[in-house]
BAFI-3210 file (N, C-alpha, C; in Angstrom, 3 decimals, decimal comma, padded with zeros to 6 digits):
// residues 155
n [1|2|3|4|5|6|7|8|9|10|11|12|13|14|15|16|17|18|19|20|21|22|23|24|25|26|27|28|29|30|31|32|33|34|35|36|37|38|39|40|41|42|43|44|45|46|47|48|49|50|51|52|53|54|55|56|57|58|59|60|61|62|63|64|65|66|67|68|69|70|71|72|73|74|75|76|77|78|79|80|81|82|83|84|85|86|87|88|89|90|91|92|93|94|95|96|97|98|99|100|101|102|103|104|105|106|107|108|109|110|111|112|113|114|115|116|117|118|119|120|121|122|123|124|125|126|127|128|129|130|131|132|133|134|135|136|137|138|139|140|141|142|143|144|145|146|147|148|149|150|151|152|153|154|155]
n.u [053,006|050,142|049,054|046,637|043,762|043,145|040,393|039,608|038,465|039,590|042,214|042,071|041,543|043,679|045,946|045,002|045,266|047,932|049,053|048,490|047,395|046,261|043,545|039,991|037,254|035,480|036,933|038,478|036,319|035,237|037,685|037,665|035,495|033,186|030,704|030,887|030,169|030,934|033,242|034,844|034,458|035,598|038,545|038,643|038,712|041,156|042,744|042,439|043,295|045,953|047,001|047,203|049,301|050,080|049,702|051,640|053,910|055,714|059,377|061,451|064,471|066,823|066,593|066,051|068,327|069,639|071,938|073,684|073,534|073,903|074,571|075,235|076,237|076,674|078,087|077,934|079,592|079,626|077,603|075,311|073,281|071,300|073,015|072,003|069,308|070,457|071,905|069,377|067,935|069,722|069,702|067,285|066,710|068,050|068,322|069,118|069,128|066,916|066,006|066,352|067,515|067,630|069,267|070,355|073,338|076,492|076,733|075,240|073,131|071,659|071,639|070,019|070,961|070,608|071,721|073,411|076,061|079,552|081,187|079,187|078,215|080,471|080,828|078,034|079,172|080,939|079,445|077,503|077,955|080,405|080,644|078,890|079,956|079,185|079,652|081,045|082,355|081,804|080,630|080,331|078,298|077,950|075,704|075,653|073,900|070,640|068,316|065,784|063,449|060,844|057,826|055,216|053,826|054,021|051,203]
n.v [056,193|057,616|060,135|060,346|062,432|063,626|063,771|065,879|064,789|061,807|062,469|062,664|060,467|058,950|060,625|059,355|056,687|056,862|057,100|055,349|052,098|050,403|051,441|050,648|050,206|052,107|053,430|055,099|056,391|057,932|059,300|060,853|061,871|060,603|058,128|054,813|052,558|054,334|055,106|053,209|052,334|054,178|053,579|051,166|051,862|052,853|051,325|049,597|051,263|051,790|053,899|053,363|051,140|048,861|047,236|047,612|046,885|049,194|048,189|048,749|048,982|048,451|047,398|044,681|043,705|044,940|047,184|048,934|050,844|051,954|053,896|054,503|054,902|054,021|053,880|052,648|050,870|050,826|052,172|050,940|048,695|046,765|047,025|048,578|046,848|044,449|045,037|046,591|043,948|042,638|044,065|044,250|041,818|041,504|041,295|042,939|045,505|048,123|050,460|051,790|053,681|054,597|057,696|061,220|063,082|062,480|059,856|056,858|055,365|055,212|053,636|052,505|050,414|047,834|046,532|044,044|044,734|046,018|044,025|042,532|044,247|044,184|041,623|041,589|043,440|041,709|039,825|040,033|042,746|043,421|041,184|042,074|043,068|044,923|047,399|050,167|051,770|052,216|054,217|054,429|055,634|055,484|055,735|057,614|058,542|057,893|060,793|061,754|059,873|058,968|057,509|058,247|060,597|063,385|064,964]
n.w [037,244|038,549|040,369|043,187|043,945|046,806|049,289|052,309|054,275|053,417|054,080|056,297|057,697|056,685|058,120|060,886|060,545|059,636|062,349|064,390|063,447|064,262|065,243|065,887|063,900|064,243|066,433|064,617|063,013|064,311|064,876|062,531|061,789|060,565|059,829|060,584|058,270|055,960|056,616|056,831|053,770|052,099|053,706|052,038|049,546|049,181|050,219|048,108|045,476|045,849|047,696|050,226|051,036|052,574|055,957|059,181|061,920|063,627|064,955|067,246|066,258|067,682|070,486|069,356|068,661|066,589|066,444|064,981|061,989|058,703|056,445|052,887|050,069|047,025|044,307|040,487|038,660|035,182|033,261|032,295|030,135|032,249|034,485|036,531|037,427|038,186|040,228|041,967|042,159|043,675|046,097|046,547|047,478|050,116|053,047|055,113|054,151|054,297|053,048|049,787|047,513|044,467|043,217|042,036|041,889|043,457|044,534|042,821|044,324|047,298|050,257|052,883|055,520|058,207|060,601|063,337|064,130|063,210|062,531|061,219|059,844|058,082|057,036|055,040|053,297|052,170|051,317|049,918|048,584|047,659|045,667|043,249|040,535|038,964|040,748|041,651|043,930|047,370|049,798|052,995|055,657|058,923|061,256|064,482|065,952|066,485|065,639|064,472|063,207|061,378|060,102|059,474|056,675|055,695|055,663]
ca.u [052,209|049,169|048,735|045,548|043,634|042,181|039,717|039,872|038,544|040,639|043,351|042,069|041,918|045,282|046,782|045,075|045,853|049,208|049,194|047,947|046,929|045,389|042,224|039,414|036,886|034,328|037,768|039,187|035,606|035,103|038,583|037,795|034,493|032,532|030,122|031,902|029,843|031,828|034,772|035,309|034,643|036,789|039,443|039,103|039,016|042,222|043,650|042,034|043,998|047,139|047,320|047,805|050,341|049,681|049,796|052,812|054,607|056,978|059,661|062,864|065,883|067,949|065,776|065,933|069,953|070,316|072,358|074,376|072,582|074,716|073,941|075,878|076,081|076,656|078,266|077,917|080,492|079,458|075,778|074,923|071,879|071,090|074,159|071,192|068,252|071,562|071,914|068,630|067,269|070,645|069,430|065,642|066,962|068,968|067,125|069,559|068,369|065,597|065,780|067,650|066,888|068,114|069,504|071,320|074,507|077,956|076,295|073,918|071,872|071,648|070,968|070,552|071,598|070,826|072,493|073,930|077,719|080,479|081,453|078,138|078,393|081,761|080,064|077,090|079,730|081,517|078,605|076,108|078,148|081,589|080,493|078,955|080,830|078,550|079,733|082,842|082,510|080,256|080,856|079,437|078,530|077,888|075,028|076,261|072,760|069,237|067,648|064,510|062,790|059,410|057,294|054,193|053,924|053,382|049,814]
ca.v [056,185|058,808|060,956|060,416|063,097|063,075|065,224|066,216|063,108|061,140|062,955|062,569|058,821|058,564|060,953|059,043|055,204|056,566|057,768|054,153|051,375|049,611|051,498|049,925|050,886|052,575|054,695|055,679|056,619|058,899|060,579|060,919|062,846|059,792|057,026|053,973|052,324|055,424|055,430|051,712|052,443|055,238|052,958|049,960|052,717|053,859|050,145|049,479|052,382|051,516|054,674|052,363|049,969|047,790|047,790|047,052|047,195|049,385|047,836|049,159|048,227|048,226|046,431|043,691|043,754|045,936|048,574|049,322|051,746|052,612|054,776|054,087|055,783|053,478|053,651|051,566|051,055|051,298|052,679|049,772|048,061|045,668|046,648|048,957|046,101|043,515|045,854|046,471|042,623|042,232|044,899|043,827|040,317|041,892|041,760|043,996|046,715|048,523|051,304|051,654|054,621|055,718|058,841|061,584|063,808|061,776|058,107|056,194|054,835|055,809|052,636|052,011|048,848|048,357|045,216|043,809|045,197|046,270|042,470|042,021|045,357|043,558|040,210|042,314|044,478|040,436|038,866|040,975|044,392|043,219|040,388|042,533|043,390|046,332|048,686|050,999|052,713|053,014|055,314|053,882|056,357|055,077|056,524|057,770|058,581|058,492|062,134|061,313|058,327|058,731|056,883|059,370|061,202|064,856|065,233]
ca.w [038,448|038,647|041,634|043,439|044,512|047,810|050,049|053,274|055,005|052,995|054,258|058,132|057,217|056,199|059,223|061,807|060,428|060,334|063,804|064,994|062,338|065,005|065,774|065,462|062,790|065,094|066,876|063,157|062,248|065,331|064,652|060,719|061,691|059,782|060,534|060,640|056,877|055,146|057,138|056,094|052,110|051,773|054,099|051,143|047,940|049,443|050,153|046,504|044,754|046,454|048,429|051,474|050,928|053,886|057,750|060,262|063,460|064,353|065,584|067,556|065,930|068,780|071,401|068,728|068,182|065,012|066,586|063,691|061,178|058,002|054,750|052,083|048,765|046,347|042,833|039,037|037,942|034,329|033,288|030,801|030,152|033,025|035,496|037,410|037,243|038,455|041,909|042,515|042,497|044,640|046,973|047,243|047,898|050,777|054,465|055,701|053,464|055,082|052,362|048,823|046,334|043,183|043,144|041,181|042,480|043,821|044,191|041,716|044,719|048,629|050,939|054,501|056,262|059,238|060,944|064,625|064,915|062,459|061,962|060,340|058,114|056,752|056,091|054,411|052,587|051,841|050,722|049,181|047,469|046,894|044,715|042,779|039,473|038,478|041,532|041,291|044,706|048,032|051,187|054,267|056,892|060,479|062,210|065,538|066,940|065,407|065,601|063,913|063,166|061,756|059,063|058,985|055,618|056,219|054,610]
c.u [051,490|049,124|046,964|044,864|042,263|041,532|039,852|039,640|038,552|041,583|043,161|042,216|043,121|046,457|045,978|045,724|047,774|050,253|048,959|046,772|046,102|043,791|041,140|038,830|036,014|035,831|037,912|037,783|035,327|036,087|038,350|036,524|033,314|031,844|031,277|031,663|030,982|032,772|035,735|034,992|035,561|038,157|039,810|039,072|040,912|043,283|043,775|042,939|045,290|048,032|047,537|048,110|050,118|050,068|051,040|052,985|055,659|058,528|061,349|063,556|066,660|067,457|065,691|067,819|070,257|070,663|073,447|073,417|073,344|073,837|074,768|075,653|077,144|077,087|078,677|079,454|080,824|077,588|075,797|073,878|071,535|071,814|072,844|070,325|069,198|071,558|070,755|067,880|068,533|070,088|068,162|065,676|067,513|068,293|067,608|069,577|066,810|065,034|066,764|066,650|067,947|068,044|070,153|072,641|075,796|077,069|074,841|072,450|072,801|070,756|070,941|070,162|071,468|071,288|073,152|075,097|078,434|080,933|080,661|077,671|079,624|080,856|078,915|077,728|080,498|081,024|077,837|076,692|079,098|081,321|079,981|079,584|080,332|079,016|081,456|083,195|081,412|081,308|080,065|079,705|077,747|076,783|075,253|074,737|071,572|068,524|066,542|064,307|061,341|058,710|055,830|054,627|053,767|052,479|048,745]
c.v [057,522|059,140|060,657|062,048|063,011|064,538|065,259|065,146|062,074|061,439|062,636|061,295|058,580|059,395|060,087|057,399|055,490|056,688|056,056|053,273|050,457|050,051|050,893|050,566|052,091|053,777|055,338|056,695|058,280|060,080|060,900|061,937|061,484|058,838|056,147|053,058|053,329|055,305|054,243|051,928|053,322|054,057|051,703|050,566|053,020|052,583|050,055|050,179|052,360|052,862|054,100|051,302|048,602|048,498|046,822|047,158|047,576|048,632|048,660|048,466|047,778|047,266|044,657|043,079|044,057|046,954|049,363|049,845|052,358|052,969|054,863|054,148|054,728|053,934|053,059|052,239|051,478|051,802|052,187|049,088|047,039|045,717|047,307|047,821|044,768|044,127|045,874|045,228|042,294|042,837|044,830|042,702|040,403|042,154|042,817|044,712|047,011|049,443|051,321|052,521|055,163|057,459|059,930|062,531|062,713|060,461|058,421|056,220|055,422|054,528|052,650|050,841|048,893|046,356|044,942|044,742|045,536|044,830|041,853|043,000|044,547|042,303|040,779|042,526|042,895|040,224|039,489|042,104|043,574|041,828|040,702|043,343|044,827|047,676|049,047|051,650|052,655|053,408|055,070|055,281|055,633|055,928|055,974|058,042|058,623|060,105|062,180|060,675|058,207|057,955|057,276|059,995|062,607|065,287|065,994]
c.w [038,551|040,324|041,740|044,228|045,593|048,890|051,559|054,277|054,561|054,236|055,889|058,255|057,745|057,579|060,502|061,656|060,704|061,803|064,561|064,110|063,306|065,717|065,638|064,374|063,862|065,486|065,481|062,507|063,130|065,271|063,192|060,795|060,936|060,230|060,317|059,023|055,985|055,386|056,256|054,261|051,668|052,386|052,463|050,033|048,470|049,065|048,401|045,625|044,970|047,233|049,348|051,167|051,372|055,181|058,112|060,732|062,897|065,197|066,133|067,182|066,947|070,027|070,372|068,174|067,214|065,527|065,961|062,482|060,191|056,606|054,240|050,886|047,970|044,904|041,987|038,741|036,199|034,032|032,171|031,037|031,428|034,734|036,897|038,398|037,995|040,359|042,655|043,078|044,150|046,177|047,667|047,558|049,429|052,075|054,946|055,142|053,676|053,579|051,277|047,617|045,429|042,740|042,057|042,073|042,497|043,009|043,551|042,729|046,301|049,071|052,335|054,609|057,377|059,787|062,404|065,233|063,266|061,765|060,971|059,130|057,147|056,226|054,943|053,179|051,406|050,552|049,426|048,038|046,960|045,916|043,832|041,493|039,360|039,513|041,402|042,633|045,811|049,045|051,988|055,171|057,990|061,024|063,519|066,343|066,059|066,152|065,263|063,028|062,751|060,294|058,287|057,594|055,918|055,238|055,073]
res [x|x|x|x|x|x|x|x|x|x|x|x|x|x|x|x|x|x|x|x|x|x|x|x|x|x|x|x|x|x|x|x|x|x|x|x|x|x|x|x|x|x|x|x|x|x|x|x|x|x|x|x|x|x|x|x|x|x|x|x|x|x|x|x|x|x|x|x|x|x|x|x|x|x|x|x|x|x|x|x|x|x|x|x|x|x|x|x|x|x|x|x|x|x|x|x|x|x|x|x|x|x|x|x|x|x|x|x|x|x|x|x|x|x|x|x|x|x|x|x|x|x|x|x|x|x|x|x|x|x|x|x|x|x|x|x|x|x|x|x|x|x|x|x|x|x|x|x|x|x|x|x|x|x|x]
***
């Protein structure tokens, strides 16, 4: 994956969409410094290039009944051809995985889960890990409060 390199209103682009993906073109163009023709070509080189992913809502976890939030360090049990590529499909199959990265130090991989209650981390932990052959080990921690929460890039 190549690094793109981008100029300054690029970069105003990209901090105001992520500030509010809903502006229109005409607002986005006004905060970008740009007519709105430009604003919008640079916006679809960017989509184009896959510097912007896609657009979404926010949504509160907890206003929705996910007030259970665990991170959970994860480890293979052996490091053999496939056992990785075996976890990860498991893990991108997995709704209640918001986030899941491959790491190095203690654990292989670092996931969060986020899910209703404790009852529904065990069924999770049931269904989804412990059937799993390939894992030797995870460490659930419990988040006790969120502290910050943000999805901006710092650019």
């Amino acid at each position: 994956m190549s690094e793109i390199t981008l100029d300054a209103a690029s970069l105003r682009l990209l901090a105001a969409l992520q500030k509010d993906s809903r502006l229109t073109l005409q607002e986005l163009a006004d905060a970008v410094g740009l007519s709105a023709t430009p604003c919008w070509r640079r916006m679809k080189a960017l989509e184009e290039s896959g510097v912007i992913r896609g657009y979404t809502a926010l949504v509160d976890r907890e206003k929705v009944g996910l007030h259970l939030c665990v991170v959970a360090q994860v480890s293979l049990a052996h490091h053999v051809e496939g056992a990785a590529a075996a976890f990860e499909r498991a893990m991108e199959t997995a709704p209640e995985v918001i986030e899941c990265y491959r790491t190095t130090g203690d654990a292989d991989y670092i996931v969060k889960v986020v899910v209703a209650d404790t009852r529904a981390y065990d069924r999770f932990l049931q269904d989804k890990i412990f059937t799993l052959s390939v894992i030797s080990n995870i460490r659930s921690n419990i988040a006790l409060r969120e502290v910050k929460y943000q999805t901006a890039l710092p650019l």
